[in-house]
C-alpha positions as YAML, in Angstrom:
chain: A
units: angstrom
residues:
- id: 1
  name: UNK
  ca: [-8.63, 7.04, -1.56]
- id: 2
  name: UNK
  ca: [-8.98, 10.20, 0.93]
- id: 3
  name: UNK
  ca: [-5.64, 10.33, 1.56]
- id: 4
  name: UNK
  ca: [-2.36, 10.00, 0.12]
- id: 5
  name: UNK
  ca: [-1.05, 6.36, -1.12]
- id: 6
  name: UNK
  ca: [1.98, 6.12, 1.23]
- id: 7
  name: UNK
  ca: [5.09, 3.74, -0.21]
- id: 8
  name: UNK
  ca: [8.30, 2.86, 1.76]
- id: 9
  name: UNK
  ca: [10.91, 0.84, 0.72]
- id: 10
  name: UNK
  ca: [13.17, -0.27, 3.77]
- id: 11
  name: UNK
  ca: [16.60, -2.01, 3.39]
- id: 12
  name: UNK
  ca: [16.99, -0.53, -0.56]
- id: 13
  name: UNK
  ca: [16.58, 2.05, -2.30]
- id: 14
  name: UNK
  ca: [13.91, 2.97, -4.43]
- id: 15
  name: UNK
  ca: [13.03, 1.86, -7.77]
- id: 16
  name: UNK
  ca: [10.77, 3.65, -9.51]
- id: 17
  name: UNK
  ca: [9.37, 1.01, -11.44]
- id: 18
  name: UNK
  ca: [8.37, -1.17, -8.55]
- id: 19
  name: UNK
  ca: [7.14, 2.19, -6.84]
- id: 20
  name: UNK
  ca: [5.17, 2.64, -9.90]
- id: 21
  name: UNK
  ca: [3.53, -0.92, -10.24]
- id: 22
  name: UNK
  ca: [2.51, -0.34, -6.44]
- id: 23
  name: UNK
  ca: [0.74, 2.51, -7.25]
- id: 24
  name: UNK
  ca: [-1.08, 0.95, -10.20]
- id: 25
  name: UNK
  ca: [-2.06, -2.04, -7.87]
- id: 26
  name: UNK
  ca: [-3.15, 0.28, -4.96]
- id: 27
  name: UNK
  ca: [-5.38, 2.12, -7.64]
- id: 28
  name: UNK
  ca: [-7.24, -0.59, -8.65]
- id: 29
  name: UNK
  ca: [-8.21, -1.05, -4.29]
- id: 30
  name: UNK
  ca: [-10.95, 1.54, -5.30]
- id: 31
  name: UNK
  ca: [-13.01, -0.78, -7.63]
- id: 32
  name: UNK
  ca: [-13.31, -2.97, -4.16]
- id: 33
  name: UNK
  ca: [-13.96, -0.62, -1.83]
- id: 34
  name: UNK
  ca: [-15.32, 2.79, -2.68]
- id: 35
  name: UNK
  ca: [-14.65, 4.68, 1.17]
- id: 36
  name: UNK
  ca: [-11.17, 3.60, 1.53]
- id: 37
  name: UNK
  ca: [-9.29, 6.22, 3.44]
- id: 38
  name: UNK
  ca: [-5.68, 5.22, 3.23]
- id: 39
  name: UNK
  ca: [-3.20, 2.77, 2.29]
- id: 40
  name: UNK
  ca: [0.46, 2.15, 3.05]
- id: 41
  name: UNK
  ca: [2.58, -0.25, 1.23]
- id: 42
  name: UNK
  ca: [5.94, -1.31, 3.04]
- id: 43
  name: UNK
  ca: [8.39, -2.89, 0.29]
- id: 44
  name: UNK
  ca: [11.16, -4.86, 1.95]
- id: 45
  name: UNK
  ca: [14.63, -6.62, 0.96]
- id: 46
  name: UNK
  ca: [14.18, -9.85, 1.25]
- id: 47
  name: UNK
  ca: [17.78, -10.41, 2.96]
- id: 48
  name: UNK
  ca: [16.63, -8.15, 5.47]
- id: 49
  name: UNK
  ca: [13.23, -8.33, 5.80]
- id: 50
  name: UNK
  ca: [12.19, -9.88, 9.13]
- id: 51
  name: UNK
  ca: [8.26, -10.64, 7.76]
- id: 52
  name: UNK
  ca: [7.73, -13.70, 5.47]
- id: 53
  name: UNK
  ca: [6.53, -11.12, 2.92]
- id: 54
  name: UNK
  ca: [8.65, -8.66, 1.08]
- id: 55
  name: UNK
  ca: [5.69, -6.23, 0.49]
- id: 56
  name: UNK
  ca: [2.98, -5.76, 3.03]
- id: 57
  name: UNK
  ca: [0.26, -3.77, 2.51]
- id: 58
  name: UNK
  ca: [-1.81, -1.50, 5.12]
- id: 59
  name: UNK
  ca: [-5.60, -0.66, 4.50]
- id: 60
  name: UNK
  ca: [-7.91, 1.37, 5.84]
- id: 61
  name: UNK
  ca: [-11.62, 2.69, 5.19]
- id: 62
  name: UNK
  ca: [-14.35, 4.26, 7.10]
- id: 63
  name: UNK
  ca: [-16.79, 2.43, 8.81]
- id: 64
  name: UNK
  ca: [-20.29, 2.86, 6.98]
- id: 65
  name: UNK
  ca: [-23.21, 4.75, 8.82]
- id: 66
  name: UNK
  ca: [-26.62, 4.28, 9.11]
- id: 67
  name: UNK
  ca: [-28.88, 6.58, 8.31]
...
């Protein structure tokens, strides 16, 4: 990734082993896509969370070019 892997945990406070598994999962995004730019994982309380999902991941890569 280009830039840095952004994490926020809303409605708790952060864990570092859950912040830590997050990272290792967002590493492994580069063996799908080699030009990803960014990505932002949102970790939610599931009391509070408003989304059916407690973690929600954002993605982003630049679009290829032809030559």
């Amino acid at each position: 990734m280009q830039l840095a892997l952004e994490i926020r945990f809303l409605g708790l406070d952060a864990w570092p082993l859950v912040e830590a598994a997050a990272r290792e999962k967002a590493a492994r995004l580069d063996q799908f896509r080699a030009d990803l730019m960014a990505c932002r994982i949102t970790i939610e309380d599931v009391h509070v969370a408003r989304a059916p999902r407690p973690a929600s991941p954002e993605v982003a890569w630049s679009p290829k070019t032809s030559a």
